[in-house]
N, C-alpha and C positions, 0 to 999 in steps of 0.2 A: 238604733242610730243615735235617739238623744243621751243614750248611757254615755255613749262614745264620744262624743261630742261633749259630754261634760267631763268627761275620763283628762281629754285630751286639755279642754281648758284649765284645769285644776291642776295639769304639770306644768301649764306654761306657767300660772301661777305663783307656784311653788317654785319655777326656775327664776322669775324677775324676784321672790322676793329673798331667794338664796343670793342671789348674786348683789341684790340690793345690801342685805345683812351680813354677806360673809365674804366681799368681795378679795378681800385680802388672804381668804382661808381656801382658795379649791384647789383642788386636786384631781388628777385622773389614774385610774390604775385600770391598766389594759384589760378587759375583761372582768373586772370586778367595781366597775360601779365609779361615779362620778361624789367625791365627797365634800362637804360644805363644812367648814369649820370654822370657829370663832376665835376671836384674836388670842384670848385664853385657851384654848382647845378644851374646851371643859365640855363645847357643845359639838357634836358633829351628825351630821345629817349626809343619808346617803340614797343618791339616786343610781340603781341599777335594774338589769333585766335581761332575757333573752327572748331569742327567737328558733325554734328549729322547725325546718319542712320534710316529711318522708314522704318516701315511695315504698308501697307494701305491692307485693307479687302473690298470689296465690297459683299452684298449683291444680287446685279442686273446681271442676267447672259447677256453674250454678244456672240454670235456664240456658245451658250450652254454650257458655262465654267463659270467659276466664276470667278472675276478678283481679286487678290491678290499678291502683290509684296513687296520685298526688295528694298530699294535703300537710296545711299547715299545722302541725299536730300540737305546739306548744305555741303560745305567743304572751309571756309574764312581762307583766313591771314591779317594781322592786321599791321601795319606798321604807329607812329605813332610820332611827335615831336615835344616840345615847348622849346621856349627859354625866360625865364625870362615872363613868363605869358603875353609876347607880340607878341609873331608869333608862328605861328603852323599850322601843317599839318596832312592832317588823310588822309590815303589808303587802301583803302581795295579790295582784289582782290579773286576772284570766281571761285574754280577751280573742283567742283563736276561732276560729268559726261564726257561729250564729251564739258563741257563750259571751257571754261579760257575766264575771262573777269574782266578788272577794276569795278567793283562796283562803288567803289567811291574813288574820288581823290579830294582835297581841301586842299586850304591853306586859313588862316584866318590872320587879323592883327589885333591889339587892335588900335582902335583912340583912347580912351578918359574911363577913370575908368573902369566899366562895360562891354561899346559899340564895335563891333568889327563887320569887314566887310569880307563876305568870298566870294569867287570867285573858280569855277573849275564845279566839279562831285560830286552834293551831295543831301539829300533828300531832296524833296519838303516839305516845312513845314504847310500845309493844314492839315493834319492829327495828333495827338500825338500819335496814335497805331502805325502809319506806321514808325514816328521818334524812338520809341521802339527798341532797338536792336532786331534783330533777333532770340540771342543768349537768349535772358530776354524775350520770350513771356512768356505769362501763358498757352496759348493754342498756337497747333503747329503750327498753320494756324491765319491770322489776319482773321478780318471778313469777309463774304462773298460779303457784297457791294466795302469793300475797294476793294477785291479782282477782283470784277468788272470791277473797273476803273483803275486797272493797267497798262492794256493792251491799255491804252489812254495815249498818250504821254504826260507828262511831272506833269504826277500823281504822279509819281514814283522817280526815280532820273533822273535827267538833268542837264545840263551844264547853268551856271547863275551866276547871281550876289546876294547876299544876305546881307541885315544888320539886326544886331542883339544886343540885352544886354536884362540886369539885371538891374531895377531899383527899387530899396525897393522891395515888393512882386510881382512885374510885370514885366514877361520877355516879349520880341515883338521879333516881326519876319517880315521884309519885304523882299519878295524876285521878282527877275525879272530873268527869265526864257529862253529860246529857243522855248521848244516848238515843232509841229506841224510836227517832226520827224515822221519815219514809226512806229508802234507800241511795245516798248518794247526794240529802237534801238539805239536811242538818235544820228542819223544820218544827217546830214546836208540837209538842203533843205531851201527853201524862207523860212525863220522865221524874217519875216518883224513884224507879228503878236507876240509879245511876250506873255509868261504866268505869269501873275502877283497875287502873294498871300500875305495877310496881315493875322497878328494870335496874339493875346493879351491873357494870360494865367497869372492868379491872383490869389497869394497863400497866402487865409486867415491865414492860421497856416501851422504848421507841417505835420499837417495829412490832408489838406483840399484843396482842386487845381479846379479851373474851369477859362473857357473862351472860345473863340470864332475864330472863321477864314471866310474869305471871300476871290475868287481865280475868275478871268476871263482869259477864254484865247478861242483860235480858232480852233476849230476841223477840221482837212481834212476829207474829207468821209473816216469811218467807220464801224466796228462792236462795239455797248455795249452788255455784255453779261451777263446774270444771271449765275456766275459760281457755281460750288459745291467746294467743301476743299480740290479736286483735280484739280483745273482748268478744269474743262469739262464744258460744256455746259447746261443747261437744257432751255433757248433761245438765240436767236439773236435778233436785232435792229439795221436797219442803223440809224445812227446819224451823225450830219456837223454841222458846222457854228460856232458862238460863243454862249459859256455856260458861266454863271455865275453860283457859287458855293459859299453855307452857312456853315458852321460848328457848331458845342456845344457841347463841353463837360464836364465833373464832375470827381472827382476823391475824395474816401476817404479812407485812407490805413493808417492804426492803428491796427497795428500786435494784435491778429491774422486774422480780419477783413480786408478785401480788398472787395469796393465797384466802379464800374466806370463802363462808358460809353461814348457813341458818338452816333451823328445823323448827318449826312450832306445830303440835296436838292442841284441837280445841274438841271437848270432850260439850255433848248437848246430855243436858243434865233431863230432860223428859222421857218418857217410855216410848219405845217405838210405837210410831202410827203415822196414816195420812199426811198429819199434819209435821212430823216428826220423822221422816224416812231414814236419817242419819243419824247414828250415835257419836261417830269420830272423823274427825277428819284433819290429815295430817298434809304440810307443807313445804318441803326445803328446796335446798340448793343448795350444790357447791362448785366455786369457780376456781379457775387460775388463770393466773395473766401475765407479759413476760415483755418489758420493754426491750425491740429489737435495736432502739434508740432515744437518746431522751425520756426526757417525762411527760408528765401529763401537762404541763404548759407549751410545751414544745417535744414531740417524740412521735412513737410507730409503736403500738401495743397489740400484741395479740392474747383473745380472752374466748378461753373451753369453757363450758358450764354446761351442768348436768341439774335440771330441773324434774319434780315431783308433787302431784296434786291428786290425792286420795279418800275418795273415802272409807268406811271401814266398820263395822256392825249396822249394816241397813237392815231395814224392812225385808221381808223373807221373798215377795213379790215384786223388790223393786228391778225398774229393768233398763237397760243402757247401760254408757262405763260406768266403772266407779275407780279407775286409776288414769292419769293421763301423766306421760313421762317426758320430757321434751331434753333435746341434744345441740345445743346453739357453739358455732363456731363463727367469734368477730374480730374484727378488726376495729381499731381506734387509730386514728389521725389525726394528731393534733397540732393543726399547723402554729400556731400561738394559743395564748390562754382567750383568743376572741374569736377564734374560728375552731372547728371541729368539724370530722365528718367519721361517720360509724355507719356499718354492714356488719348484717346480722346475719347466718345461715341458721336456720330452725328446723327441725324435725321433730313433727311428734307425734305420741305413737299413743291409742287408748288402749284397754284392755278389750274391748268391743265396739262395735260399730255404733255409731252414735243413729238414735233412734228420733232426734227431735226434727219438726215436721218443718218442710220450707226451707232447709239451712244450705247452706254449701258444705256441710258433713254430712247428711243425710245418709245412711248407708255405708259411712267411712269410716275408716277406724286411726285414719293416718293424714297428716297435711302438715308439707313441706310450703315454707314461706321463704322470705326472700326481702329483708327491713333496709331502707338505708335512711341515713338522718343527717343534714345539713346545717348546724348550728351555728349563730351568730350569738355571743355573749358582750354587750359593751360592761 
């Protein structure tokens, strides 16, 4: 409660002394954010955020009930500033549930035309779904293998150094990492072992984007899990040592057509054992999506996707799935660029009955869901 309470004093704050300093400079743009600007525009500061609430339906009874709930499942604020397109800062802080946590913190400086170097709390650039705002998915949930590897440090967000630009159609990404944190905690520990990712992403045109990533780093023993679209389980795998990791993806989005995908292999570089049950384990999706009106500020979208989370040269003994395949057909509404409402239909299917003890898969090999999500963006 004091996080919050100091959360909240520290915007009114920041809101008397925006309006104090920039009275002459604000602005509002419907769903993207409240801006503060100086008489010169050299300076601009920006306050935005969202909020979205779902209802998840399970199909799969657990102690003979059926699991279906409310909850606030996002609630960010946005805190954001550039001065003269050479230094800037993004924050975003996480206050849904029983969490208050920085998300992300960063500041960036420009060297040289395009190129710019960032340092702090920010995503790992291995992924371009997971780089996707939160707030801009097409479906409520990324896919189910990213959703995997979250739970591996430094999948996610972590504290690092990163350089980046823009050159003619080719943006890059090199980042160097920490790493080797508890899971999901980004906590200090020996990170002698850095995480290091490279990503080259090359835009034929307008409507046409592909490229590639590769990422090594060093796992402390572990769980990787086949999750579902609620984070549960349908297996485990211990996994250690150092993984290297591929990436590819495509992208073609030419209103009202929206086409893309991703595939990434992370290959665990240890001998199989105990501690090591997995040698491969592979991740993709591919969507399509087709505005039946407008866009995404205003429009009616419908989005197919076809997801996969695999693993792949296990242990000779290991036992549960090792494939989980999932079939989502949504819908997007978007009544302006500050409201939104999305339905998810999911089906997914493992290669075998899940084996872990206590779950709502227990004995299942299959669980149909049922997402919807209610967003507010100012």
């Amino acid at each position: 409660m004091k996080k919050i309470f100091a959360v909240i004093f520290s915007i009114l704050l920041f809101l008397f002394f925006s309006v104090y300093s920039f009275g002459q400079g604000i602005s509002y743009e419907a769903g993207n954010g409240i801006h503060f600007k100086s008489n010169d525009n050299k300076f601009d500061l920006l306050l935005s955020g969202y909020i979205n609430t779902m209802f998840a339906y399970h199909n799969l009874n657990q102690n003979n009930s059926i699991q279906n709930s409310f909850s606030v499942h996002r609630a960010r604020l946005d805190l954001g500033f550039d001065y003269s397109g050479d230094y800037g800062g993004f924050f975003e802080l996480e206050t849904a549930g029983q969490r208050t946590a920085m998300v992300l913190a960063q500041v960036q400086v420009r060297l040289f035309d395009k190129n710019y170097i960032m340092a702090g709390k920010y995503i790992d650039p291995f992924s371009p779904e997971n780089n996707r705002s939160t707030s801009r998915l097409t479906t409520i949930e990324r896919y189910s293998g990213l959703n995997s590897v979250f739970l591996l440090p430094g999948v996610d967000t972590q504290y690092g150094l990163m350089f980046f630009g823009m050159n003619s159609n080719i943006n890059y990404f090199v980042s160097i990492t920490n790493g080797n944190g508890a899971a999901g905690q980004n906590i200090s520990e020996n990170n002698d072992s850095k995480n290091i990712t490279g990503r080259l992403d090359y835009k034929l045109n307008e409507n046409v984007s592909f490229g590639g990533s590769a990422s090594y780093a060093k796992e402390q023993p572990q769980i990787l899990s086949l999750l579902d679209h609620t984070f549960e389980s349908f297996s485990n795998a211990n996994i250690m040592g150092g993984r290297i990791g591929y990436l590819a993806h495509f992208e073609y989005d030419n209103n009202p057509v929206l086409l893309r995908g991703e595939i990434f292999r992370y290959n665990f570089r240890e001998d199989l054992s105990f501690q090591n049950q997995v040698k491969d384990f592979t991740g993709a999706y591919a969507e399509a999506g087709y505005f039946l009106s407008g866009n995404s500020e205003h429009g009616f979208q419908l989005i197919g996707r076809f997801e996969t989370a695999r693993y792949s040269n296990v242990i000779s003994n290991f036992a549960g799935p090792t494939a989980l395949d999932s079939y989502i057909f949504g819908t997007n509404w978007f009544m302006n660029n500050i409201f939104s409402f999305q339905v998810n239909l999911i089906y997914e299917k493992a290669n075998s009955v899940s084996l872990i003890p206590n779950s709502r898969k227990t004995g299942k090999d299959s669980e149909f869901l049922f997402l919807t999500t209610l967003q507010l963006r100012f």
